[in-house]
C-alpha positions as a printed Julia matrix, in Angstrom:
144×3 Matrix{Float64}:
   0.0     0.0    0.0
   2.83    2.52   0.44
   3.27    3.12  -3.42
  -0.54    3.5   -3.88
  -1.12    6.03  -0.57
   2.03    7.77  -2.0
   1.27    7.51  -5.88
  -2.56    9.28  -4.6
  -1.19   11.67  -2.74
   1.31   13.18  -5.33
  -1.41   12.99  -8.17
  -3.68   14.91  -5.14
  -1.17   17.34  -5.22
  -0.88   17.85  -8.68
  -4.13   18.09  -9.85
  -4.84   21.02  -7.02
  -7.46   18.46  -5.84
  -8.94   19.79  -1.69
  -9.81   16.26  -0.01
 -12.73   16.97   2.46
 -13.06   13.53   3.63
 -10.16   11.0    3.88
 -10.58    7.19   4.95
  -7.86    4.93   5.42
  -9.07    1.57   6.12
  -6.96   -1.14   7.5
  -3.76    0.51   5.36
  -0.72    1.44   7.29
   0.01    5.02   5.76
   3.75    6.18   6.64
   3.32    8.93   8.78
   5.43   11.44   7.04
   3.6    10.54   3.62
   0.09   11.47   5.57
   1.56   14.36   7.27
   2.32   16.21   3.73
  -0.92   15.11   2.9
  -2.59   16.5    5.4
  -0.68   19.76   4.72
  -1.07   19.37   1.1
  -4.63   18.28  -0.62
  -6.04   17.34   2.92
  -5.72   20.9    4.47
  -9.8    21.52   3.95
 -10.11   18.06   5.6
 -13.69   18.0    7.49
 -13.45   14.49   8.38
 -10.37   12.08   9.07
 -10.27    8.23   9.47
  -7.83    6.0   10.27
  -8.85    2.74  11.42
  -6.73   -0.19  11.19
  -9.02   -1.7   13.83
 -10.54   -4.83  12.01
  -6.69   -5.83  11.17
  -5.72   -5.46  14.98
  -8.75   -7.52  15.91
  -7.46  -10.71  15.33
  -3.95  -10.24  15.83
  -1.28   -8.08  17.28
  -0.05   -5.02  14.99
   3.19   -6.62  13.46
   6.54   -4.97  14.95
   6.96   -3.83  11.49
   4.42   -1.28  11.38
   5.21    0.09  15.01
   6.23    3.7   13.31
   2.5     4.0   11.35
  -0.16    2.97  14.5
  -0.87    6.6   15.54
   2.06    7.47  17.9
   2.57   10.58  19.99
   3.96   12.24  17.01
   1.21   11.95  14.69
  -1.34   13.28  17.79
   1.03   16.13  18.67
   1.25   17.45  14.51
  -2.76   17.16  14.22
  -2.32   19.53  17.51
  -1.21   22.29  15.7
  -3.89   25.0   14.64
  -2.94   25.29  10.82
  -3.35   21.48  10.29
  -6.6    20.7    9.36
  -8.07   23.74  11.08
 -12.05   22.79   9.35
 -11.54   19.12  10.67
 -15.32   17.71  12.26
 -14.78   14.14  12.25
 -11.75   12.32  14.02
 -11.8     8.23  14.37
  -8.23    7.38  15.28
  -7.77    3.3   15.81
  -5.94    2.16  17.67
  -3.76    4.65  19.02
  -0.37    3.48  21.14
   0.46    6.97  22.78
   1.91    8.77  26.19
  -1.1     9.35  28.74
  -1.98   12.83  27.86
  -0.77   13.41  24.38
  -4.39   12.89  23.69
  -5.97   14.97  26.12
  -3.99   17.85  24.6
  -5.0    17.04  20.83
  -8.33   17.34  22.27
  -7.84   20.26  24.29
  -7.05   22.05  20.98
  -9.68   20.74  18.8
 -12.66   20.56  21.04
 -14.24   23.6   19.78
 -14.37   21.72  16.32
 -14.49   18.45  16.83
 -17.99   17.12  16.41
 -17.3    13.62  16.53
 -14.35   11.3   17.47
 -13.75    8.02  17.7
 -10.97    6.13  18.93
  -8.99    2.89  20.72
  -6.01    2.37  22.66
  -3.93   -0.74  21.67
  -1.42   -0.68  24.82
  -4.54   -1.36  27.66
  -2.55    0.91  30.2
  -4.19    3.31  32.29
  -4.93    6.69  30.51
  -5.91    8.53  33.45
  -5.15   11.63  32.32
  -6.84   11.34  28.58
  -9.93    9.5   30.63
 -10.59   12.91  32.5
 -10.4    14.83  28.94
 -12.55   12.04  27.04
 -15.61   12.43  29.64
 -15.72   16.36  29.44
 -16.32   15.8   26.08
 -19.86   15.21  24.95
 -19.13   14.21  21.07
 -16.99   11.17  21.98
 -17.31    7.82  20.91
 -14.87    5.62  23.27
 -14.31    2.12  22.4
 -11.11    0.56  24.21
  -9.59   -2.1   23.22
């Protein structure tokens, strides 16, 4: 899937096309390649989905695509106001993050944010995103 998420996103690019909704279903997008995305045809993005969940279901993410689950990396860059800054609709699954990355991706976006959906793959404690996730009226929690 790399050359075909890469191959659409350059011929995105070039053809000045806006994405306002983006699903990636069970593909494993490298992050840097969704990133420019993001910042290039997906900028008027109203709705986001990445959900890998239905692969994870019946087995553990392989090792090998440790650096595209949705790290701490990939939550702190949709953190930042000029990325995405229309975006409605999150579903992130499953995320493997730091206990409070999330809480501050939704600190920032909770004025916009009509929806999101998400799942933690690494079943520790997220104390800190918990208390973020239940001031939040729009959220859809389903842990894994």
């Amino acid at each position: 899937m790399d050359d075909v998420f890469s191959t659409s996103v350059t011929m995105l690019g070039r053809s000045w096309a806006q994405l306002q909704h983006l699903s990636l279903i069970d593909v494993f997008p490298v992050i840097n390649q969704l990133e420019n995305c993001l910042l290039g045809p997906g900028m008027l993005l109203l709705e986001l989905v990445l959900d890998a969940e239905s692969f994870n279901r019946s087995r553990d993410i392989p090792t090998c695509f440790g650096g595209r689950v949705i790290l701490d990396r990939f939550l702190d860059f949709l953190t930042a106001p000029t990325v995405c800054p229309q975006l409605t609709v999150l579903q992130l699954s499953p995320i493997r993050s730091t206990d409070g990355v999330l809480s501050t991706l939704l600190a920032t976006r909770n004025r916009s944010l009509r929806r999101f959906t998400y799942s933690i793959i690494d079943g520790l404690p997220h104390e800190v995103d918990m208390d973020a996730l239940n001031l939040l009226s729009s959220v859809t929690v389903p842990l894994i």
